[in-house]
C-alpha positions in Angstrom: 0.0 0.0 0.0 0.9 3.5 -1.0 1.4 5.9 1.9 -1.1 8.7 1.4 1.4 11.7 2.0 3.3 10.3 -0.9 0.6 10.3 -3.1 -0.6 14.0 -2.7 3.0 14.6 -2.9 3.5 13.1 -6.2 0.3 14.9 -7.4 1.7 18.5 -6.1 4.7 18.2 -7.9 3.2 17.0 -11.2 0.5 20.1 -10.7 3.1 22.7 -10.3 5.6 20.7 -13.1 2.7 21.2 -15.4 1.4 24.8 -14.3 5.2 25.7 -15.1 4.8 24.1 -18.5 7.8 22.0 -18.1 8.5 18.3 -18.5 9.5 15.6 -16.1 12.6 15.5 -18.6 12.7 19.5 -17.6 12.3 19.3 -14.5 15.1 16.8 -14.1 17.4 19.1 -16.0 16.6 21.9 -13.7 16.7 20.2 -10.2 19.9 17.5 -11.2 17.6 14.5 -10.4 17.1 11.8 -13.4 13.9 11.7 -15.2 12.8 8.3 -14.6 13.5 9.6 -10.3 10.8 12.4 -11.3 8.5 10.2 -12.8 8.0 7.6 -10.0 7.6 10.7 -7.4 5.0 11.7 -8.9 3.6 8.3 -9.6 4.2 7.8 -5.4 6.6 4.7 -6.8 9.2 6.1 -4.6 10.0 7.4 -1.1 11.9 11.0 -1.4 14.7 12.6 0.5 15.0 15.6 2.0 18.4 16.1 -0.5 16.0 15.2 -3.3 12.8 17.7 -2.2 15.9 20.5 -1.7 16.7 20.3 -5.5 13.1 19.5 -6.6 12.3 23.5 -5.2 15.1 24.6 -6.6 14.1 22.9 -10.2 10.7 24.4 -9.5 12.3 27.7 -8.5 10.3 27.7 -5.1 11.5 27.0 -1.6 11.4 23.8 0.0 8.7 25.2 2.3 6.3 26.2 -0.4 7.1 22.8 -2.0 5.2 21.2 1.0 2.6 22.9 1.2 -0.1 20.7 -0.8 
């Protein structure tokens, strides 16, 4: 079973990746994490560091604290 906070997690990111208009190939680019990394956050396949939510603000150009706010 999928822990829910990973879930709405998964579905912030991929709402504010989109609202950006960039890809999960983008957004790698931007934050230094791989594409296929992106993909299963926002699918909730993966648990996610506090190193890898750091550079996921920084790809989305927001802080870490408005990154977890969802």
């Amino acid at each position: 079973m999928v822990d829910n906070i990973l879930v709405g997690f998964g579905k912030h990111v991929s709402l504010l990746r989109k609202s950006r208009g960039i890809t999960q190939e983008s957004l790698a680019t931007y934050s230094g994490l791989h594409r296929t990394h992106i993909g299963m956050i926002e699918r909730a396949e993966r648990d996610i560091t506090l190193s890898s939510i750091s550079k996921l603000a920084k790809g989305l150009d927001m802080t870490m604290h408005e990154l977890l706010k969802f």
